[in-house]
N, C-alpha and C positions, 0 to 999 in steps of 0.2 A: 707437599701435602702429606698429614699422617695416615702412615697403614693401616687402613683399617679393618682388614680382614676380613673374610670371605664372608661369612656371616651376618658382622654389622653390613656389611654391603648388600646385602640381601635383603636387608631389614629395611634397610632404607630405600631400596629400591620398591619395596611390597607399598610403604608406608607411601610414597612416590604415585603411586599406580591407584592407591584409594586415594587420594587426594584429586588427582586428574577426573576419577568419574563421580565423587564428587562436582566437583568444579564442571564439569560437561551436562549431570545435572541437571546442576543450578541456570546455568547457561540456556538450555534446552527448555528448562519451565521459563526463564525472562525472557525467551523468543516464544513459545507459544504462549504468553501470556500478552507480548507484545503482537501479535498478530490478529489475536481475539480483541482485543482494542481497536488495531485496524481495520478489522472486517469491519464491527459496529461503527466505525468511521464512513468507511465506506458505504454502509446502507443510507446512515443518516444525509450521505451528500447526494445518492444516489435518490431520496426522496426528495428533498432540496430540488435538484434539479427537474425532475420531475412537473412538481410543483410550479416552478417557473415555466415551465417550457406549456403546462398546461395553460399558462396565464398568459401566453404568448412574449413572454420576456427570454431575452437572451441570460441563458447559465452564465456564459464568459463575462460580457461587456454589460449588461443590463438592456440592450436594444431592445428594437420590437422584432419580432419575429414573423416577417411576411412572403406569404405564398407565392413561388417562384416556378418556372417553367424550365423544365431544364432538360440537355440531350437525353437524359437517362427518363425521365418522367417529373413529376410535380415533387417536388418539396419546400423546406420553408428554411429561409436564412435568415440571417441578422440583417435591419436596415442600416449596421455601420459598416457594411463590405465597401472596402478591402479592409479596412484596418481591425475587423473580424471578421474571419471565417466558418465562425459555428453555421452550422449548416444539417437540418436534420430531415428524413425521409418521411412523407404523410404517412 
């Protein structure tokens, strides 16, 4: 490698160190920019679900969702148990 002297090496080391927070950035706004997508993800599934569970359907499997007796007290499960477990508290 050519010597490049204390200076150029300095130079390019500065030039080095703005690039990196650059780049960290950029980086930083494509995760919170990807995370605000996800939350609105998450609400829209989180209504979704809702929605279903209001209508007595199963979020998972599409089942019906009937009132169960159980050691803990009453709730309501999917009528495809075992092969779903969704399972949610009156």
């Amino acid at each position: 490698m050519k010597n490049l002297g204390y200076r150029k090496c300095l130079q390019l080391y500065e030039l080095l160190e703005i690039g990196c927070q650059i780049f960290r950035s950029q980086v930083t706004h494509v995760i919170k920019k990807s995370e605000l997508s996800m939350s609105k993800v998450y609400i829209i599934k989180k209504a979704e679900v809702a929605n279903q569970i209001g209508a007595n359907s199963c979020p998972k499997c599409g089942g019906e969702l009937i009132a169960r007796m159980g050691e803990f007290g009453d709730f309501k499960g999917c009528n495809n148990y075992p092969k779903c477990r969704f399972t949610i508290i009156n």
